[in-house]
Each structure stands twice: as C-alpha cells, then as structure tokens.
C-alpha positions as CSV (number, residue, x, y, z in Angstrom):
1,X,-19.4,2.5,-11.2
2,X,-21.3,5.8,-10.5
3,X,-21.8,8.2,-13.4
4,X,-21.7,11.9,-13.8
5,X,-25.3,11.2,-13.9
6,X,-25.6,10.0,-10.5
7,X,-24.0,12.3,-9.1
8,X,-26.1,15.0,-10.2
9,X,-29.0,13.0,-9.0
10,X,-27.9,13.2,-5.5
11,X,-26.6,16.7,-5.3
12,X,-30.4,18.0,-7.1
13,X,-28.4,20.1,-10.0
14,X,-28.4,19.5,-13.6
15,X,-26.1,17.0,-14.8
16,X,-24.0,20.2,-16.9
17,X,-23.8,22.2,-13.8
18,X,-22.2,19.0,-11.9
19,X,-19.9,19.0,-14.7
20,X,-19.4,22.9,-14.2
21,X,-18.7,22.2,-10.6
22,X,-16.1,19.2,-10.9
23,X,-14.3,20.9,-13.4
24,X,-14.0,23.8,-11.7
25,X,-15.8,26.2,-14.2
26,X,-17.1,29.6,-12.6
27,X,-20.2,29.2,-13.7
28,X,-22.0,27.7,-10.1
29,X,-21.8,28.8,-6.6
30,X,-19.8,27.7,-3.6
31,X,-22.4,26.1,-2.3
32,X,-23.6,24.1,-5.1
33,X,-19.6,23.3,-6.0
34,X,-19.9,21.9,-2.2
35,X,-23.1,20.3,-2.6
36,X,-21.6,18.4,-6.1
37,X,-18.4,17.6,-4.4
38,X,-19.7,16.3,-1.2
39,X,-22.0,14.2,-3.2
40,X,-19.5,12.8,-6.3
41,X,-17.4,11.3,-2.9
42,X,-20.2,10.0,-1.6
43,X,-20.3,8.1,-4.4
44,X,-17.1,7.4,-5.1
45,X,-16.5,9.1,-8.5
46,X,-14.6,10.0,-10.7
47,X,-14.0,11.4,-13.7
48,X,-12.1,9.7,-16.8
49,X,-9.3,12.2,-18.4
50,X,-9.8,10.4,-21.5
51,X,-13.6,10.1,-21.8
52,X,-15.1,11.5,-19.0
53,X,-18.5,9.6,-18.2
54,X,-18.2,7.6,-21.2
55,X,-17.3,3.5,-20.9
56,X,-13.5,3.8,-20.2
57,X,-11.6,2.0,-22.7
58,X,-8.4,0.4,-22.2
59,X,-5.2,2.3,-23.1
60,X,-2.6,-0.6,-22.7
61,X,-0.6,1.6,-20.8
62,X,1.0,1.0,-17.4
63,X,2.5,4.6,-15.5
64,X,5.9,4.2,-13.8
65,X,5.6,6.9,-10.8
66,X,8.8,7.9,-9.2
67,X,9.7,10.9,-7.1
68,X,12.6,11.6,-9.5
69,X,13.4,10.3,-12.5
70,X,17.7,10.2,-12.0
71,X,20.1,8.8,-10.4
72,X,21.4,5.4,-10.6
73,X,19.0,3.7,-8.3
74,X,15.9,3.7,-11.1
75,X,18.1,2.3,-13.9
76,X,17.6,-1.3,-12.9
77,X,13.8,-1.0,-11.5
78,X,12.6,0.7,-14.0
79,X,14.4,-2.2,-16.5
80,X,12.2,-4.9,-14.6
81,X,8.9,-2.9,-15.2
82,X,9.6,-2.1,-18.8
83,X,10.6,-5.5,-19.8
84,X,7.3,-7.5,-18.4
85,X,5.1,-4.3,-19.6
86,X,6.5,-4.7,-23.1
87,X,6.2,-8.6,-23.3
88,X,2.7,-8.3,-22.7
89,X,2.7,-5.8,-25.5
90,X,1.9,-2.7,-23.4
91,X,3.2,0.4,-23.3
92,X,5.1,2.2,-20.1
93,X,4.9,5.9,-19.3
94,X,7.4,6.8,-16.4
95,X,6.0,9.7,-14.6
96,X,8.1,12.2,-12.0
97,X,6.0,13.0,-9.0
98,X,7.7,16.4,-8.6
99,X,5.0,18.9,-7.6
100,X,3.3,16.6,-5.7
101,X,-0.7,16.8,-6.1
102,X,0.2,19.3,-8.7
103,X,1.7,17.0,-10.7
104,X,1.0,15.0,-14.1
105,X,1.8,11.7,-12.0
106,X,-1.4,12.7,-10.1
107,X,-3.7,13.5,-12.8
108,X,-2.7,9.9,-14.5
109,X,-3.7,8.5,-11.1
110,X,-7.3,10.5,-10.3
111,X,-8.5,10.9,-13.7
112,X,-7.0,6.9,-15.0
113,X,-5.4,8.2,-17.6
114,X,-3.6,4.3,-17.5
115,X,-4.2,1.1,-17.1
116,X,-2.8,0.5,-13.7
117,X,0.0,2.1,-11.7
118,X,3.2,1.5,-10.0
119,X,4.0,4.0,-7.3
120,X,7.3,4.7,-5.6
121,X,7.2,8.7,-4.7
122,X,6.6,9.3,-1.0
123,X,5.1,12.8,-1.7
124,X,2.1,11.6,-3.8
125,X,-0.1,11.2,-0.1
126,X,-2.1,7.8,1.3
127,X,-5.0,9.6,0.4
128,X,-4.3,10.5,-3.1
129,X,-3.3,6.4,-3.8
130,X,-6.1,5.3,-1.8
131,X,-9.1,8.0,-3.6
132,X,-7.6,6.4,-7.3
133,X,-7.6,2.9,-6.6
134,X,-10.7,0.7,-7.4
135,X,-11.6,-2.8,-9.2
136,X,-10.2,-2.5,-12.3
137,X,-7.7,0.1,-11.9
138,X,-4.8,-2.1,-10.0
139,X,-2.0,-0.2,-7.9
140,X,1.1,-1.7,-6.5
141,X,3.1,0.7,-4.0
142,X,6.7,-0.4,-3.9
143,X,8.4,0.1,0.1
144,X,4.9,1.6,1.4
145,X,2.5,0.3,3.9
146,X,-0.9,1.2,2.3
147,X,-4.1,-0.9,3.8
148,X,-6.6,-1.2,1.4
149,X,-8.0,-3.8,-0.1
150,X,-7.7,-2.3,-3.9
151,X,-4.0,-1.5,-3.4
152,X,-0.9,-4.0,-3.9
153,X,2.3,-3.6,-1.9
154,X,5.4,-5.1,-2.6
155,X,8.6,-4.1,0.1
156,X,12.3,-5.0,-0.4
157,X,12.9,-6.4,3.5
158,X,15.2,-3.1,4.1
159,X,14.9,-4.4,8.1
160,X,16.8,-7.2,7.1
161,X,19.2,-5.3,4.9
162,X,20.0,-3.2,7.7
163,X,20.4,-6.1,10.0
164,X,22.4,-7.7,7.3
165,X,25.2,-4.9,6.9
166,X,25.5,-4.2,10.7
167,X,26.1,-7.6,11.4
168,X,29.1,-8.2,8.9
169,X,30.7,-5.5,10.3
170,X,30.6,-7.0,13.9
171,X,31.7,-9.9,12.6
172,X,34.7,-8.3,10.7
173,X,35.5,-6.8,14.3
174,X,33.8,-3.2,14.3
175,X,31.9,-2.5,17.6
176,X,32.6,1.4,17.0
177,X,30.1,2.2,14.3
178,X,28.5,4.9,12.7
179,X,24.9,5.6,10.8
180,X,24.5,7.8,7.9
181,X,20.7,8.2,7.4
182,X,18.4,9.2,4.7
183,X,15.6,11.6,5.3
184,X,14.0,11.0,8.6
185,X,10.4,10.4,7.1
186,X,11.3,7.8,4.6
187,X,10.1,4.1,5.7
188,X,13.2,2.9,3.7
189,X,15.4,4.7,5.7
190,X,13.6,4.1,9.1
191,X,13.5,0.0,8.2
192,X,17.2,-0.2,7.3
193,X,17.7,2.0,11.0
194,X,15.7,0.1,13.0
195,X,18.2,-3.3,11.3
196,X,21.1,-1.5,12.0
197,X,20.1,-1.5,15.8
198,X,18.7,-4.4,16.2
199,X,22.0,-6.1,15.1
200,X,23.9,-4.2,17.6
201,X,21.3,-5.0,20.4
202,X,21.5,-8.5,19.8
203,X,25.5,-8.2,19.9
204,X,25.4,-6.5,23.4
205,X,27.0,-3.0,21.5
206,X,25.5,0.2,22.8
207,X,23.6,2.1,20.3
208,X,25.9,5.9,19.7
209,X,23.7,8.6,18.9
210,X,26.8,10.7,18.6
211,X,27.7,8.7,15.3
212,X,24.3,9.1,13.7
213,X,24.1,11.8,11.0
214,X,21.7,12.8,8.3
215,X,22.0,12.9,4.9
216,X,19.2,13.0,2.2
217,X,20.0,9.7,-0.1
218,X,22.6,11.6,-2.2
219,X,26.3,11.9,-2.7
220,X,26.0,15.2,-1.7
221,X,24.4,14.8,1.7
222,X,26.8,11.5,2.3
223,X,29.5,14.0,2.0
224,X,28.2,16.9,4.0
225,X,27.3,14.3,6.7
226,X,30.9,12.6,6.6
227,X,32.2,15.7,7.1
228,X,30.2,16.6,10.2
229,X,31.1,12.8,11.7
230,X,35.1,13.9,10.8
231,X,34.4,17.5,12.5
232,X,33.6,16.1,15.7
233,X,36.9,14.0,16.0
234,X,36.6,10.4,17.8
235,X,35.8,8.9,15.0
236,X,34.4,5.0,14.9
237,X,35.9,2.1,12.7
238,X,32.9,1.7,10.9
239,X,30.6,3.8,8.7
240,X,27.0,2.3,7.7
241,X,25.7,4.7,4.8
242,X,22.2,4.0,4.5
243,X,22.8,4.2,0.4
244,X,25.4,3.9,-1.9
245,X,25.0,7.1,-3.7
246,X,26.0,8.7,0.1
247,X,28.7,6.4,0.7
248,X,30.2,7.4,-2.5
249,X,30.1,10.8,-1.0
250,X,31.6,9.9,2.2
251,X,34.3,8.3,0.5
252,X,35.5,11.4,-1.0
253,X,35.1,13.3,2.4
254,X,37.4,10.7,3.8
255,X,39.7,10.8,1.1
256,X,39.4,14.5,1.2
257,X,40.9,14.4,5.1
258,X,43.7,11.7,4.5
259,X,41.2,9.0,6.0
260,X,42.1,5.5,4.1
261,X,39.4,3.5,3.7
262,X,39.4,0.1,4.7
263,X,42.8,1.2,6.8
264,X,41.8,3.5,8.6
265,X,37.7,3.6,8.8
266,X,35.7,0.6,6.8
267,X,32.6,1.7,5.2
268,X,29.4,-0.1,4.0
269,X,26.7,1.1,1.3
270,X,23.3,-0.1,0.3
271,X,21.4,-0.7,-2.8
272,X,24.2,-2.3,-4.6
273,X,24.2,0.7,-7.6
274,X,26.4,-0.4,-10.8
275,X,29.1,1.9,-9.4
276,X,29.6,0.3,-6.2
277,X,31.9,-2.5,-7.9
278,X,34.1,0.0,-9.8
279,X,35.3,3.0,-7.3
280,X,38.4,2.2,-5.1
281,X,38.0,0.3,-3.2
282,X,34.7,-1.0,-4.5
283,X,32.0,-1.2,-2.3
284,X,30.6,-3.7,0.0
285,X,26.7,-3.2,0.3
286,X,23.7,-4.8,0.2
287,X,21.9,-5.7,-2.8
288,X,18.2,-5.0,-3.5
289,X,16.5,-6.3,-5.5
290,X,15.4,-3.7,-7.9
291,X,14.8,-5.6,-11.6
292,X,12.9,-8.1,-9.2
293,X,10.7,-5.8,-7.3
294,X,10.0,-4.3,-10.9
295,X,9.0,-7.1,-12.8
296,X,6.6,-8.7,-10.1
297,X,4.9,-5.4,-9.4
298,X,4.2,-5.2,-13.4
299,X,3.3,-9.2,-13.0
300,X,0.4,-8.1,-10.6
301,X,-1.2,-5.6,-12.8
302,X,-1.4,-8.2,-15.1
303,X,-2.6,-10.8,-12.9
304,X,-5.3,-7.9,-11.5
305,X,-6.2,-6.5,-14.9
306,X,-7.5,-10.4,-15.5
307,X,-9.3,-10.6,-12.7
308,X,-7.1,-13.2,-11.0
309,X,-6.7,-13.5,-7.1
310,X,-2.9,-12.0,-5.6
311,X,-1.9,-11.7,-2.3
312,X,-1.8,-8.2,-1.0
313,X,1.2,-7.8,0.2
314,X,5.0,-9.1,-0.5
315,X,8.1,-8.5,1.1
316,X,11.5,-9.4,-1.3
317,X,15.2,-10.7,0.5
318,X,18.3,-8.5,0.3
319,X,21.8,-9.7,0.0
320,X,25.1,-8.8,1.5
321,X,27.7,-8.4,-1.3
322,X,31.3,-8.5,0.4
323,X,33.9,-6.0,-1.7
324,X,37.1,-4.2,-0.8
325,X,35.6,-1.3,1.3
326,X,35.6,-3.7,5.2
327,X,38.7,-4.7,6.5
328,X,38.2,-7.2,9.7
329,X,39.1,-4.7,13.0
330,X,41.8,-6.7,15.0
C-alpha cells in the first residue's frame, strides 16, 4: 500500500509539502498541487481519516450508506445489517448520502474511516465506489452493477419482480394496464419496467405509453401521477405502482375521485412495506427481500475482512404476495 512517502518520491517535493497539497493547505502552488495529485493516483493512495500514513487499525465498524435515511423501505434492511454486524460484535454507523461527494458518507468511504461498506445511494458516483475500494477495505453495492474486482454486488431480481406483478394481473383478467414509475435513472426502477413489459410481450398485450406516468418512489409522486392518469380520462383496469409508498398515494387519488379500488380499477405495489397489509384494501405487491439482502451483504464483509473467497456478484428472488387490492377482470 503506497505511503505518503511514496508519493512524494514520485512527485520530487518534500513529503510535508505532499501533505500540504492533499490536504488542500495554501501553502504550494497549482502546479505542484497537480504534480502531488497526478502522482498520489498513480499510485493509488490514499489517505487514512483516522491516522493518516500511519498502519490503519481496525475500527470494528461497518457504515450503512443510504441516500435517505426515512421512509419505511430502510426499516427492514437496515434490521438485517444491524443484526449480523452486532453478532459479530461490531459496531454499525448508518450514513445519509445527501450532498453527494460533499457528504460525510463520502469521507467514511475515501479516507476508510470504517471497516467496510455497504452502499445503496445512487448519487454517491461509480467513480467515487470504485477510487475507495481495495484489498482489505470490502464494499458490497446493493441493486448496482459495479465491475470491479474489489467491489461486491448483491441485486434483489426487480426484472423478475416486475415480471411477477404484471403477470398476476393478466391472469386476474387485466389487459388494460398502467405503469407508475420511479425516477427514470434508477436501475430499480428500469429492471422492474423492463418485467412489466416483458410480461405483456409474452402475453401478446400491446405496450400503452399513454398509461405510463412518473413518479419519484413516494406517496407524493404516486399521487400526483394518479392524478395525471385520472386527468386524461380512459382509464385502464389495472395500475402497476412501481413501489408501495406510490401506490399508497394513488390509492388516495382514486379514492379522492370516487374510483373503488378493486371495483372499479385494481392496483398492485412493490416492496411489500409493513403498511401494505393494513390500508383498505390491503395491498397486493411483491415482496423483496430486504432483511435478506441486509444480512448477506454484512455476511460478505465478514467473509472479505478474513480473507475468504466470495462470489462477486448475487442476485436475490422476489415474491408475489396476493391481498385485497386485484379483483379478477371478467
């Protein structure tokens, strides 16, 4: 592992003015902050937030990085990564990656302030995830594709999912149906679309791109969207909401307009949330397995932190959970 040492060696400074120039002290040119910089990447270095250039001790700490800390999605992921991290009596710091490169999640990552990492925040870049990870400081990515042989990803099949939920409601009877999307760059999102289609390609039903609306993975933007699908009349017998948290939304647009549901439109969520059973009608959706996916990512730190030999890559089932919400079209 290259030292602050080395990289003064190679950039022909002192080793105080490479430490000047990496910590961003105005004591050194531009050039020679270039010169340092150009040469600490050659390298590959990087500096220790806890003791830079000294032998990095362990911390027994394992960082949780999520893009936002609420709603009820975390609650059973972040259960299945404290549990493990505990039993193997280390400690669990769950980060927010709001601010993006700004953020403390990203100085925990480039300055291994941790252990190891767990990352599910699509605004903390490839590059960042792929500059932190080395031998000895494991990453898993949860729903990412990341190729590199230091980095761990583990993906909930959401193409299946997808596939799973349009299918049902074919077979309840539904050829009229609807998509309520997430955010159009999130590979959850695009997985669970490109399901959705497949399933009504392989059913002979013409894809509507009238009935496709965005919303942003929140109650808020399930309603807003349901509302747009109501304003433009027509409406289909079936609504797939590519979450639960926006189908909850769309089912108070629809109750807002005097639109039963299952009578007069049938619905379908995703993620399987705690709430899902209890609303009326309760939800039919498509269960992820969140505690899973937590407690094997946590499992391969472990496995990496001992040197042992994982697989780079693993993809986890979903599961249709039939509720009240589908009622079979006749």
């Amino acid at each position: 592992m290259a030292t602050i040492k080395d990289v003064a060696k190679l950039a022909g400074v002192a080793v105080s003015t490479a430490s000047y120039a990496l910590n961003n002290i105005k004591k050194v040119s531009p050039a020679t902050v270039k010169r340092v910089q150009d040469a600490a990447r050659e390298l590959n270095y990087q500096k220790n937030g806890l003791a830079s250039d000294l032998k990095r001790t362990k911390t027994n700490t394992i960082a949780l990085i999520l893009k936002d800390l609420s709603g009820p999605y975390y609650s059973e992921l972040i259960k299945g990564v404290q549990e493990v991290t505990m039993t193997n009596g280390f400690d669990l710091i769950a980060c927010s990656s709001i601010g993006g490169e700004q953020s403390t999640a990203v100085k925990f990552l480039k300055e291994k302030r941790v252990d190891g990492a767990i990352i599910l925040a699509q605004n903390i870049t490839d590059e960042i995830i792929i500059e932190s990870a080395r031998e000895g400081f494991p990453i898993v990515v949860l729903d990412r594709n990341i190729d590199n042989e230091h980095i761990i990803q583990v993906e909930v099949d959401n193409m299946q999912g997808g596939y799973l939920a349009t299918e049902h409601l074919i077979k309840m009877g539904h050829k009229e149906i609807a998509y309520i999307s997430g955010p159009y760059n999130s590979h959850d999102n695009e997985m669970r679309f490109d399901g959705f289609q497949h399933a009504l390609s392989e059913h002979d039903i013409r894809y509507q791109s009238r009935w496709k609306f965005a919303g942003d993975f929140t109650r808020e933007g399930g309603y807003r969207a349901t509302k747009m699908l109501i304003a433009q009349g027509n409406l289909p017998t079936a609504v797939f909401f590519a979450n639960d948290e926006m189908a909850l939304g769309g089912l108070q647009a629809f109750n807002e307009n005097k639109i039963s549901v299952p009578e007069d439109i049938s619905i379908i969520g995703y993620d399987d949330i705690q709430l899902s059973e209890y609303i009326s009608p309760s939800l039919t959706t498509i269960r992820q397995p969140k505690y899973e996916a937590g407690a094997l990512a946590v499992h391969l730190i472990f496995q990496q932190l001992l040197l042992e030999k994982v697989e780079r890559y693993y993809k986890l089932p979903t599961e249709l959970v039939e509720r009240k919400s589908v009622e079979k079209q006749y």
